[in-house]
KOLFI-594188 format. One line per 10 residues: number of its first residue (from 1); their letters; for each residue x, y, z of C-alpha. Coordinates in pm, 1 decimal, always signed. Layout:
N
NUM	A	X:Y:Z ~ ...
This chain:
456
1	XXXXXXXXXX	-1611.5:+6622.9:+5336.0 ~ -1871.0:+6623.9:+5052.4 ~ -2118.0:+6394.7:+5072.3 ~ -2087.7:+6153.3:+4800.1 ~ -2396.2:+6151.3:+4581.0 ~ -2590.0:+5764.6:+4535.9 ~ -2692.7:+5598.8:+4211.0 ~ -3065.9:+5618.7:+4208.8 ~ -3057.8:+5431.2:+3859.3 ~ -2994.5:+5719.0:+3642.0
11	XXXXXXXXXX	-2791.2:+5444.7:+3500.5 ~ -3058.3:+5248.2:+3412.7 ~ -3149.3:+5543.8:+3121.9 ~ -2826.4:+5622.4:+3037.0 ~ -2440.1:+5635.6:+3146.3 ~ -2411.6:+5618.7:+3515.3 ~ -2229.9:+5933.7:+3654.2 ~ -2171.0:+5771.9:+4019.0 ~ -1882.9:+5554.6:+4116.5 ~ -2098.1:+5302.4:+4229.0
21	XXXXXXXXXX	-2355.2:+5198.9:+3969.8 ~ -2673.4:+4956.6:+4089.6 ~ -2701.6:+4849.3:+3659.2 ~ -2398.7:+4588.2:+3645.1 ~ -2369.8:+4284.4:+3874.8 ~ -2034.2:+4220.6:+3809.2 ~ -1994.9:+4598.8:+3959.3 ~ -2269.6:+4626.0:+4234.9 ~ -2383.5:+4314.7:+4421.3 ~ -2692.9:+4505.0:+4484.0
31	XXXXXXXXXX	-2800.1:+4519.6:+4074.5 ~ -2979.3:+4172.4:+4087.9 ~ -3136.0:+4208.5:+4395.6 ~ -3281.3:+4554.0:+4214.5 ~ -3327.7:+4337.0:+3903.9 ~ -3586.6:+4093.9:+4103.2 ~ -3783.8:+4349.2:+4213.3 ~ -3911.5:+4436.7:+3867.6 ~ -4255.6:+4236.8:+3786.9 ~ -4373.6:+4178.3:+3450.3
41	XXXXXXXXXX	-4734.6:+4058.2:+3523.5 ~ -4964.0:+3883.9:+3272.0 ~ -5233.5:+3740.4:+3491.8 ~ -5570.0:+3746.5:+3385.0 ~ -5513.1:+3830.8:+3007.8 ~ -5435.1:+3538.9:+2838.2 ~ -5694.6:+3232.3:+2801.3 ~ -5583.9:+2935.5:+2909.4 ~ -5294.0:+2818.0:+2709.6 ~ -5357.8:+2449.1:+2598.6
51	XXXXXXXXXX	-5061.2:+2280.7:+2273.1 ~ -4986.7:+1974.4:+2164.4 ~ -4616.5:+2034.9:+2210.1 ~ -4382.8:+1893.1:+2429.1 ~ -4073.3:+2012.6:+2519.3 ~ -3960.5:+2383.5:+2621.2 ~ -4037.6:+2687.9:+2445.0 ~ -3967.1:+3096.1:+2519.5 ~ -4154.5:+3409.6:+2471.9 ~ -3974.1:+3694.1:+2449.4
61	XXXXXXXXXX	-4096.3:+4108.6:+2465.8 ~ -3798.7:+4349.5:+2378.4 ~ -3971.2:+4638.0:+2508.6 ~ -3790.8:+5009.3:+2454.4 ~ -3678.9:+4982.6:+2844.0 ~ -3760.4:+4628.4:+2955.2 ~ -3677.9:+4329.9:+2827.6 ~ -3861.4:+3984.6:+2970.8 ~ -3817.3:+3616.8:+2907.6 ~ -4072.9:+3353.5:+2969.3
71	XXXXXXXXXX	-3959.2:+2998.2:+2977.7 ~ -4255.1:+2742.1:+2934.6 ~ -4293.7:+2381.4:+2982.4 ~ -4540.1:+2276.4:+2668.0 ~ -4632.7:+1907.5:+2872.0 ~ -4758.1:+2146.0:+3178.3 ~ -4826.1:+2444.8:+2994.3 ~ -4669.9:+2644.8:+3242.8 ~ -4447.4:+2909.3:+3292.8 ~ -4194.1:+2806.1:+3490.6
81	XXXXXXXXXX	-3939.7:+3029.2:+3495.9 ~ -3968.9:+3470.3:+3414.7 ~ -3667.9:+3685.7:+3363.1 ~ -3638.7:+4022.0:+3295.7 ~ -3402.2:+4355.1:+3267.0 ~ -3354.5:+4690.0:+3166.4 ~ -3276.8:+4697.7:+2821.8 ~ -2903.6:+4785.3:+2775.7 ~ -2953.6:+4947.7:+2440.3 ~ -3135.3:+5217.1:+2686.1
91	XXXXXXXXXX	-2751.7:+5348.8:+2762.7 ~ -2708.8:+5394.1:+2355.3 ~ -3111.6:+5539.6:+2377.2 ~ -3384.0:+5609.9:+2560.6 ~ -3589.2:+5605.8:+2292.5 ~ -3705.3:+5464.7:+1976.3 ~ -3590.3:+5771.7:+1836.5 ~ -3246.0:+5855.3:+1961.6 ~ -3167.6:+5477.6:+1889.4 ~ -3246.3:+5513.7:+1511.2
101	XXXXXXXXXX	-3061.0:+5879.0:+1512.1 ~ -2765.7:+5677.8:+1731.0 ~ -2738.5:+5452.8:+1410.3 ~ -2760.6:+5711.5:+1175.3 ~ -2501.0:+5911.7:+1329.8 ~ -2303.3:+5626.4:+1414.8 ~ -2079.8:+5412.7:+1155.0 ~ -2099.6:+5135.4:+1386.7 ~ -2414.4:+5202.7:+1526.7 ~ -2623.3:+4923.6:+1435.9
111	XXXXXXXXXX	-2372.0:+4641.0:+1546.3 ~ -2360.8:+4801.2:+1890.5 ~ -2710.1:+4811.3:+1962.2 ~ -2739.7:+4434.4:+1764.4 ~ -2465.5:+4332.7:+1999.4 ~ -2618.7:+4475.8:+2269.4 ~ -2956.6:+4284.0:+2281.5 ~ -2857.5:+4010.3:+2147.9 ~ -2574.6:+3991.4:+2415.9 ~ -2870.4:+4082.5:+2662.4
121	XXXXXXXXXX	-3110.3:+3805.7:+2599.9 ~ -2781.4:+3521.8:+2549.6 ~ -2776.0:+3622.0:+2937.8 ~ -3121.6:+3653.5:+3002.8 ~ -3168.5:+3284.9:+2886.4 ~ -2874.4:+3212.0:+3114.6 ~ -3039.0:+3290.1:+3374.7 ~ -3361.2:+3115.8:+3290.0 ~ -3156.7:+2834.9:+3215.3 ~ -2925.2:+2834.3:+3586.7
131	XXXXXXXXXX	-3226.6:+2842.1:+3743.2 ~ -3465.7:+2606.9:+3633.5 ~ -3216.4:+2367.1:+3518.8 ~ -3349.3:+2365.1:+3150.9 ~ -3041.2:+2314.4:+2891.5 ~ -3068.6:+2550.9:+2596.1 ~ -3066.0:+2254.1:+2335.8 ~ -3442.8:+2176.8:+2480.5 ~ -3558.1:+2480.4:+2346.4 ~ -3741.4:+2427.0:+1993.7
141	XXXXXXXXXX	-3926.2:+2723.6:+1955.9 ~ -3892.3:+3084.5:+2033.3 ~ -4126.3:+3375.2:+2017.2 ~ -3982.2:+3735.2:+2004.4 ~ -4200.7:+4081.0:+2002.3 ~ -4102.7:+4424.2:+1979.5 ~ -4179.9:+4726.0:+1891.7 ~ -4055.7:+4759.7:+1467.9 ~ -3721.1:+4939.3:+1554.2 ~ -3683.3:+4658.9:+1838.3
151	XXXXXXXXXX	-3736.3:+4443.9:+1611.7 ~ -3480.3:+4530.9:+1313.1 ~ -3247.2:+4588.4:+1553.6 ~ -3271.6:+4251.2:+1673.6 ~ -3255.8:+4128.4:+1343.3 ~ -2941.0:+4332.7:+1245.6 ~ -3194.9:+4559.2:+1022.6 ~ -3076.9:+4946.1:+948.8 ~ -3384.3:+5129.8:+1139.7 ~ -3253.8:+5430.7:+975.3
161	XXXXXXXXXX	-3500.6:+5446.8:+684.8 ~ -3800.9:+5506.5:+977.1 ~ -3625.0:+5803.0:+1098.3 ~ -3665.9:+6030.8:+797.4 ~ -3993.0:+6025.9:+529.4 ~ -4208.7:+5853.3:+471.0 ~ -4108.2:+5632.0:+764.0 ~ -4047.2:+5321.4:+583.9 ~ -3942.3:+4950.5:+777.0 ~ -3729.7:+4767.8:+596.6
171	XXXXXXXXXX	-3935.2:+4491.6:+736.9 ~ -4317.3:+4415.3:+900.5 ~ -4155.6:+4085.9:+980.1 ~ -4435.3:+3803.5:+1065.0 ~ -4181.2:+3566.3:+979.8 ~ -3968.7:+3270.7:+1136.2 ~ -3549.0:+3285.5:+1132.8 ~ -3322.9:+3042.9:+1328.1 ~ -3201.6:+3162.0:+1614.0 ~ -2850.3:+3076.1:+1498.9
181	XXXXXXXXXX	-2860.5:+3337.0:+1232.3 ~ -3021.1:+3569.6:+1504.7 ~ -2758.5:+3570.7:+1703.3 ~ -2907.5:+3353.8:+2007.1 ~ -2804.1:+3100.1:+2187.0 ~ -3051.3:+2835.1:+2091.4 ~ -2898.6:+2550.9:+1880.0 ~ -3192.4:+2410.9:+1642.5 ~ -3439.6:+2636.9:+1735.9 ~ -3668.7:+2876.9:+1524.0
191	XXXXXXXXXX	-3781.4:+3197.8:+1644.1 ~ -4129.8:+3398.0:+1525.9 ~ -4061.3:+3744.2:+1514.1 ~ -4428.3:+3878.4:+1547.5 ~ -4617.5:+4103.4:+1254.7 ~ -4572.8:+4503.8:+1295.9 ~ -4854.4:+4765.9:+1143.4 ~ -4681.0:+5013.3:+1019.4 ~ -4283.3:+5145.0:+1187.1 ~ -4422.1:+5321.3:+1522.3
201	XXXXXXXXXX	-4652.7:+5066.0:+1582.4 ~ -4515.8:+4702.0:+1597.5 ~ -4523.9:+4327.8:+1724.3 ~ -4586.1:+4451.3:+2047.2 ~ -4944.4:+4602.3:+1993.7 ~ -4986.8:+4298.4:+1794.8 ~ -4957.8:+4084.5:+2042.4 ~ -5126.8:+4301.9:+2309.6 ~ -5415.6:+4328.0:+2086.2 ~ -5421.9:+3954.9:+2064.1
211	XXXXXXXXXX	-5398.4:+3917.5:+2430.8 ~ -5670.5:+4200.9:+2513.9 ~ -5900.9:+3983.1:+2208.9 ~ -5929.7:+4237.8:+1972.6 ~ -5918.1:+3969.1:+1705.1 ~ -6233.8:+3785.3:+1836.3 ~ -6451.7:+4093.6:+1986.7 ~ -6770.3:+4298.8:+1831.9 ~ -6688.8:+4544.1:+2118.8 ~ -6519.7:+4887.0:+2065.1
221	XXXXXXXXXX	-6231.9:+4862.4:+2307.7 ~ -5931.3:+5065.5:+2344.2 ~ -5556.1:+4946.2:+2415.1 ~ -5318.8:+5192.2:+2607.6 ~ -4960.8:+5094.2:+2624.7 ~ -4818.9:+5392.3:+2821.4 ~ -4447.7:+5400.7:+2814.8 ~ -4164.7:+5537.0:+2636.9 ~ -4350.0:+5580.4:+2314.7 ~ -4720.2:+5557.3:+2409.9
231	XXXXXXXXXX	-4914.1:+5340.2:+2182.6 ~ -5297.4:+5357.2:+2158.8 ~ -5531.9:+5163.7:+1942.9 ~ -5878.3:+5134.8:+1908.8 ~ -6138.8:+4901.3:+1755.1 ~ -6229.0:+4581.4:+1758.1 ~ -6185.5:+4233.6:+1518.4 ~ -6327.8:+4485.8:+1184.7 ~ -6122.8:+4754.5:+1260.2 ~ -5783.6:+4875.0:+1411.5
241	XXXXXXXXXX	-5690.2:+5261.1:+1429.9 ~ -5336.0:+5268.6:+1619.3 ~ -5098.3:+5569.6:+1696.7 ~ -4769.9:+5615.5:+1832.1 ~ -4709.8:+5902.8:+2043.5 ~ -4339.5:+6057.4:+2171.2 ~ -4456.6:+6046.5:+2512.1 ~ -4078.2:+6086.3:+2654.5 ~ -3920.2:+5861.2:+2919.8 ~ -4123.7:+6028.6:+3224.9
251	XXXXXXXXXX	-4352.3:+5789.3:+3300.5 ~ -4070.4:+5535.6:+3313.8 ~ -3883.4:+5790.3:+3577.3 ~ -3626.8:+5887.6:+3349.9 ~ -3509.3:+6280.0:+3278.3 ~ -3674.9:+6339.5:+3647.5 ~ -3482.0:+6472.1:+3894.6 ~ -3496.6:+6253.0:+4158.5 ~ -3635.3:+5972.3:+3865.5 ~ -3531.7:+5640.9:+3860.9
261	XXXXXXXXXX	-3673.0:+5294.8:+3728.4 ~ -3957.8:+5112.0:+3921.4 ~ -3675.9:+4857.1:+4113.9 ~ -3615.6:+4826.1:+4462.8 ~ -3541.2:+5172.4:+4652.7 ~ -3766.6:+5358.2:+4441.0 ~ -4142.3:+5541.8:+4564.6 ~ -4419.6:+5407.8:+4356.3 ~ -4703.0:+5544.3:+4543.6 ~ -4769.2:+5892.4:+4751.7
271	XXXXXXXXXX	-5108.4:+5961.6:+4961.1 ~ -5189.4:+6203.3:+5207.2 ~ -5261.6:+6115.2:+5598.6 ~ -5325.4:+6336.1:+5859.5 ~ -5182.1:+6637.4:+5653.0 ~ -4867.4:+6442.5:+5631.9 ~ -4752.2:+6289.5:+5287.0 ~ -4746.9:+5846.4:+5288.1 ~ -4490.5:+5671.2:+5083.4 ~ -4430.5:+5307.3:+4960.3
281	XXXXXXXXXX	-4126.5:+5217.6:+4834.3 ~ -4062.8:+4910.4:+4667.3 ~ -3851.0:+4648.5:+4842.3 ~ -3903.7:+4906.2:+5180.2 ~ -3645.7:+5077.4:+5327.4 ~ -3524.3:+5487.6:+5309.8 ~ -3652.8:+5609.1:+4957.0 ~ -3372.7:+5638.2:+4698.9 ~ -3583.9:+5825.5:+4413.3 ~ -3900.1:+5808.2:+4257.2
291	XXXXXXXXXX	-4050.2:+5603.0:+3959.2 ~ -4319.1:+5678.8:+3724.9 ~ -4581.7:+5560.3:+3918.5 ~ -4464.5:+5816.1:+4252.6 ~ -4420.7:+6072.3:+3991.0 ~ -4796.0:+6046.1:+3883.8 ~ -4944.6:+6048.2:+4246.4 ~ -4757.8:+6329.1:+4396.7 ~ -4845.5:+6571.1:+4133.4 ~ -5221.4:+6468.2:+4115.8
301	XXXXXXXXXX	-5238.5:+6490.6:+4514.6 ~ -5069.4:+6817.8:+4481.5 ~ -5302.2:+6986.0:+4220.8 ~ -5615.1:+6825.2:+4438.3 ~ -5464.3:+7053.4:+4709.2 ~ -5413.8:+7345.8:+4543.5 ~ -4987.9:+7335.4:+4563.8 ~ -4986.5:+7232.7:+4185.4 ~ -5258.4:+7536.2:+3971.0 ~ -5371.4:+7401.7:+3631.6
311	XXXXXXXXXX	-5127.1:+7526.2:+3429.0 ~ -4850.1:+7296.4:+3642.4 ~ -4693.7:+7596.2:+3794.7 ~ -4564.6:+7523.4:+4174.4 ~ -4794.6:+7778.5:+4343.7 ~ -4583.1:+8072.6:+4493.9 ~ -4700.5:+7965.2:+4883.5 ~ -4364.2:+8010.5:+5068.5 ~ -4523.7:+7917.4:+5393.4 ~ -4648.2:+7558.0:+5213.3
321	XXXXXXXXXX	-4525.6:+7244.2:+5433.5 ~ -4476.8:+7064.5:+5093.4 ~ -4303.4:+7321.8:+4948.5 ~ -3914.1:+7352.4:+4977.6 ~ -3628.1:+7517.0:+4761.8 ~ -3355.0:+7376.3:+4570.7 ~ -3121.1:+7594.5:+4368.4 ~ -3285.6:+7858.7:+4433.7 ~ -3641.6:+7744.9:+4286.8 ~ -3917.8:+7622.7:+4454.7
331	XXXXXXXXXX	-3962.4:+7234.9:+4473.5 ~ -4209.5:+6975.1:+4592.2 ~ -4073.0:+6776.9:+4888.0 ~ -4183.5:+6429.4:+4912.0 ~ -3914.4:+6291.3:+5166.0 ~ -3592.3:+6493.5:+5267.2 ~ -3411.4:+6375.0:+4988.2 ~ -3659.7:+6319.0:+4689.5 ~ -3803.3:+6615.0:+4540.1 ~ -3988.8:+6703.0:+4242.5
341	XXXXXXXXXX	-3866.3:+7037.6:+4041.9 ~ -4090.0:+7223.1:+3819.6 ~ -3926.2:+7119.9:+3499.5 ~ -4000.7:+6733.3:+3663.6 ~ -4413.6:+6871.2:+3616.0 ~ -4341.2:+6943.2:+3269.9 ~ -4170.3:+6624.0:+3158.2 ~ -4480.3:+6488.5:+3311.5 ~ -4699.2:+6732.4:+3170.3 ~ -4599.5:+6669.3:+2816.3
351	XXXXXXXXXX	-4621.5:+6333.0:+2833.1 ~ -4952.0:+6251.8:+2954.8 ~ -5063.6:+6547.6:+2746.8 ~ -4940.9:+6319.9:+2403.4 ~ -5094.9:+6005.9:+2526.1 ~ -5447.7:+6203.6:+2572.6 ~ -5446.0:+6372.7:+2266.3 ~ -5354.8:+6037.3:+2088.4 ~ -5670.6:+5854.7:+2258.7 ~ -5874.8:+6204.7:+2106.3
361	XXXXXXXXXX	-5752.5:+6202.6:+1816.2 ~ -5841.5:+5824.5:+1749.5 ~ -6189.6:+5867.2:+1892.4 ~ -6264.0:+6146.6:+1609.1 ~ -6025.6:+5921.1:+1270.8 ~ -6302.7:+5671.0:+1419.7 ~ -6590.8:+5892.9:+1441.4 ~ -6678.9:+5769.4:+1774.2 ~ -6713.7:+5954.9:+2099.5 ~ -6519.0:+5871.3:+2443.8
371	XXXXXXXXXX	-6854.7:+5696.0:+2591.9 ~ -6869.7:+5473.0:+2280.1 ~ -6551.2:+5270.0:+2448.9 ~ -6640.9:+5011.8:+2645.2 ~ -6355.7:+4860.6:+2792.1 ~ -5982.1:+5009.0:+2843.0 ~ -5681.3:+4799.2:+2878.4 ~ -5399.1:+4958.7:+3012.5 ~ -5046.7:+4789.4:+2937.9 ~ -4734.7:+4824.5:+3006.4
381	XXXXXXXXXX	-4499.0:+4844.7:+3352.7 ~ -4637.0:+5172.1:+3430.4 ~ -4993.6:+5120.3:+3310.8 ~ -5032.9:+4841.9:+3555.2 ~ -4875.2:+4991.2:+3870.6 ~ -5029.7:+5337.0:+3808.0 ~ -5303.6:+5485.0:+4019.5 ~ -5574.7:+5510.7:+3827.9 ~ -5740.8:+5803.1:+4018.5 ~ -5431.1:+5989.7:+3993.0
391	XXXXXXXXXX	-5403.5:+5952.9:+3666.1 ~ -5816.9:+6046.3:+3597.8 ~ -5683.1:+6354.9:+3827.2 ~ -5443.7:+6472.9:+3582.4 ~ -5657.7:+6409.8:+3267.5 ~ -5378.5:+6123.6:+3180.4 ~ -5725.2:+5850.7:+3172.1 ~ -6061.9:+6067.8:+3077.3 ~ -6313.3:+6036.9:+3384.4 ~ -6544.9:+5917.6:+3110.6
401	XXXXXXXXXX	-6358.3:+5608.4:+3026.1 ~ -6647.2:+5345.6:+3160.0 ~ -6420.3:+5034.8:+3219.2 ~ -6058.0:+5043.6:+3302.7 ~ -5863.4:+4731.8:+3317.5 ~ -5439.2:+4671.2:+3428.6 ~ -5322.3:+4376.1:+3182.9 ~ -4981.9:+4432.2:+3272.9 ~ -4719.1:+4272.0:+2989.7 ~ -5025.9:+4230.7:+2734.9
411	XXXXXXXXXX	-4735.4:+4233.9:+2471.1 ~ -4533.0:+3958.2:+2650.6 ~ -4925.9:+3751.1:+2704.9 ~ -4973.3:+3765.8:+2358.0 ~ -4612.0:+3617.4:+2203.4 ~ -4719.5:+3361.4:+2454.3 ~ -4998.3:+3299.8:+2293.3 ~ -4879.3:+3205.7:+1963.6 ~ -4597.1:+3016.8:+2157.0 ~ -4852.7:+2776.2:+2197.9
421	XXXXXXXXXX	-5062.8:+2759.5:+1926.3 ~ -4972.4:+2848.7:+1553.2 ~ -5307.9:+2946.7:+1495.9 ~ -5255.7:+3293.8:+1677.1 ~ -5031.8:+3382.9:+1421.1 ~ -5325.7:+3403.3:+1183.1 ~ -5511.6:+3655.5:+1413.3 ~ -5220.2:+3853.9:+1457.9 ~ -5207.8:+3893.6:+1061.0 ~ -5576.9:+3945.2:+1048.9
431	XXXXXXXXXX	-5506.7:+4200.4:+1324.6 ~ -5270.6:+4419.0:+1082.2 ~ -5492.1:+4337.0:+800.5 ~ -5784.5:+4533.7:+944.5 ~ -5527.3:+4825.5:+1088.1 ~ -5467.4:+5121.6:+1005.2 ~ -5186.7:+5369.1:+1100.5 ~ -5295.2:+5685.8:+1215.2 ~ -4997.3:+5970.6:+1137.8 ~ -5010.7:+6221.7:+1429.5
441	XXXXXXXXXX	-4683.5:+6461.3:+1331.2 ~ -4921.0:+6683.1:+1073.2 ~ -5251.5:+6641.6:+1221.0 ~ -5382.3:+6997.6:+1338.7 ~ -5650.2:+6837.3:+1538.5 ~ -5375.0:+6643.5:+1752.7 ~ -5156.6:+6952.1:+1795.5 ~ -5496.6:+7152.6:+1952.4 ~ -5589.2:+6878.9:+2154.8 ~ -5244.0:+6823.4:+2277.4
451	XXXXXX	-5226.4:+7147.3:+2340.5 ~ -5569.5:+7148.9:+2592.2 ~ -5454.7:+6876.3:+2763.7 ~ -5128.9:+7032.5:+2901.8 ~ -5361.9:+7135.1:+3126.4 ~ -5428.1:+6931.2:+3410.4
């Protein structure tokens, strides 16, 4: 009898070929257990939040594949309740772009993902609500960021026009709307949709710059968002050069062969003991697959030992304990049943190669020099649960990066932030004032460096 094959959370990226899926609760009992196990951290970025408010209030980051609710208590200023999921527009998309070419391809395609998020964060706020006993008629004010095509979607907005030149929003948003037009469950409440640069870089490098203090700071600094879409930016409160770049769904474990998100069941960190390879996986237990993070450390700790060359090619050693075969090609055994296959090095490859040549290509529109950065602030899910020296390994961080510091949901911090006090929203403005887009697609300088750092 064939063995039949287990969700890993392929799911979670698309439509789930198993009969038992871990993504819906009303399917899988399991789902919410694997839900819980994803953290959106945001300690030590913001300053302390202080408002003359009372009541309840939410900040809310769509993110391309999480989406995370905070529900604050202005009297206390405190959080008291987080929620969070995988976006469900990720089984219409993975990406920013297939969910703009989804709506242009797609009569109905902008109601279904608008349906889709909104539906998400009704239950999201359910949640929230169930739990800490908050009713949803306390809720006065709402803050939502995004990236720009998370945004119009959200706000029922055609992202179509950023798909095709010159890349035109039909909004930079900034702006307040009732939540009652939005679609969300919040009787009487407003919502602040948060200011977007240009349409690849949004609200949520907005509000990560806010929450990094790029508004208030002489220093040059550099924000890394490493995800799904890879925003960088660079600068400080007189300048802001920012870049998207189509780093791919690797680093989020997606399109990997034994890939899955970073929930319970999944490696997030490899290391090498006594010649024998050392696994974590989140929630413990047998391994079900690998996320980003376990993606990053097992190829860095392979090409330190000479398994991985630079190039990324598996080496041909046969006789190579770490070495196995699957389909007739050589892969990368981490446990008996997770693997990495050569075309899982590329996926990885390419993405850490666009992030990298984003970073370079910034340095030079700013006619700087790597060692004129002095801090880094990674964000993101992956950027904060990555292994730094891994990633210096692969050339994903350059070794001459002098400061490197995890913020964790630095997008989610800053919406937060203006939660609480109006007055952010003024910085955030300031902070697209003083940007400045930087269009990678044509650059010749971005292709060679991109190029150089396939390498690792």
């Amino acid at each position: 009898m064939e063995k039949e094959l287990v969700c890993r959370g392929e799911c979670l990226f698309g439509k789930c070929p198993h009969k038992h899926c871990i993504k819906f609760a009303q399917q899988d009992a399991e789902a919410k257990d694997l839900r819980a196990e994803m953290k959106i951290l945001t300690d030590g970025v913001m300053p302390e939040l202080k408002t003359e408010k009372t009541g309840y209030g939410i900040a809310v980051d769509i993110g391309t594949t999480t989406v995370v609710a905070y529900l604050y208590h202005f009297d206390e200023a405190k959080c008291i309740c987080v929620k969070s999921r995988i976006n469900a527009q990720a089984s219409l998309g993975l990406d920013v772009i297939s969910r703009i070419k989804f709506c242009t391809d797609q009569n109905d395609g902008l109601k279904k993902m608008n349906d889709a998020i909104i539906k998400e964060l009704n239950s999201l706020m359910d949640e929230a609500f169930d739990e800490s006993g908050v009713t949803r008629e306390q809720i006065a004010e709402c803050v939502i960021t995004g990236n720009t095509t998370m945004l119009h979607l959200l706000a029922n907005l055609s992202p179509v026009s950023m798909g095709v030149l010159p890349f035109e929003p039909l909004s930079t948003f900034g702006c307040y709307e009732s939540a009652e037009k939005l679609g969300i469950a919040l009787p009487g409440a407003q919502c602040y949709l948060t200011p977007c640069m240009s349409a690849f870089v949004g609200g949520d490098i907005t509000s990560a710059l806010l929450a990094t203090g790029f508004a208030g700071s002489d220093e040059i600094c550099l924000l890394m968002d490493i995800g799904t879409n890879g925003e960088v930016a660079i600068g400080n409160k007189d300048f802001i050069l920012s870049t998207s770049t189509a780093a791919g769904p690797a680093f989020e474990g997606a399109q990997i062969s034994c890939g899955m998100a970073g929930v319970k069941g999944a490696i997030n960190s490899v290391d090498a003991l006594q010649g024998k390879l050392k696994t974590t996986v989140i929630g413990g237990g047998n391994a079900q697959g690998l996320c980003g993070s376990g993606l990053l450390d097992t190829i860095a700790l392979m090409r330190k030992i000479g398994v991985i060359d630079e190039t990324g090619r598996i080496a041909d050693e046969t006789g190579s304990r770490f070495i196995g075969e699957k389909d007739g090609e050589p892969v990368i055994l981490i446990t008996d049943q997770v693997f990495i296959t050569q075309k899982d090095i590329r996926e990885l490859q390419t993405a850490k190669a666009a992030v990298a040549a984003g970073v370079l290509s910034l340095v030079k529109e700013a006619e700087m020099q790597v060692k004129d950065i002095k801090r880094v602030y990674l964000a993101g899910g992956f950027g904060n649960y990555m292994n730094q020296q891994s990633a210096t390994e692969i050339g994903l961080l350059s070794a001459d990066f002098r400061e490197v510091i995890s913020v964790g949901n630095a997008a989610g911090a800053g919406a937060s932030m203006a939660l609480f006090d109006r007055a952010y929203e003024k910085d955030m403005n300031h902070l697209c004032a003083v940007g400045k887009h930087v269009e990678l697609g044509s650059n010749p300088y971005f292709m060679d460096k991109y190029v150089e750092c396939m390498y690792f």
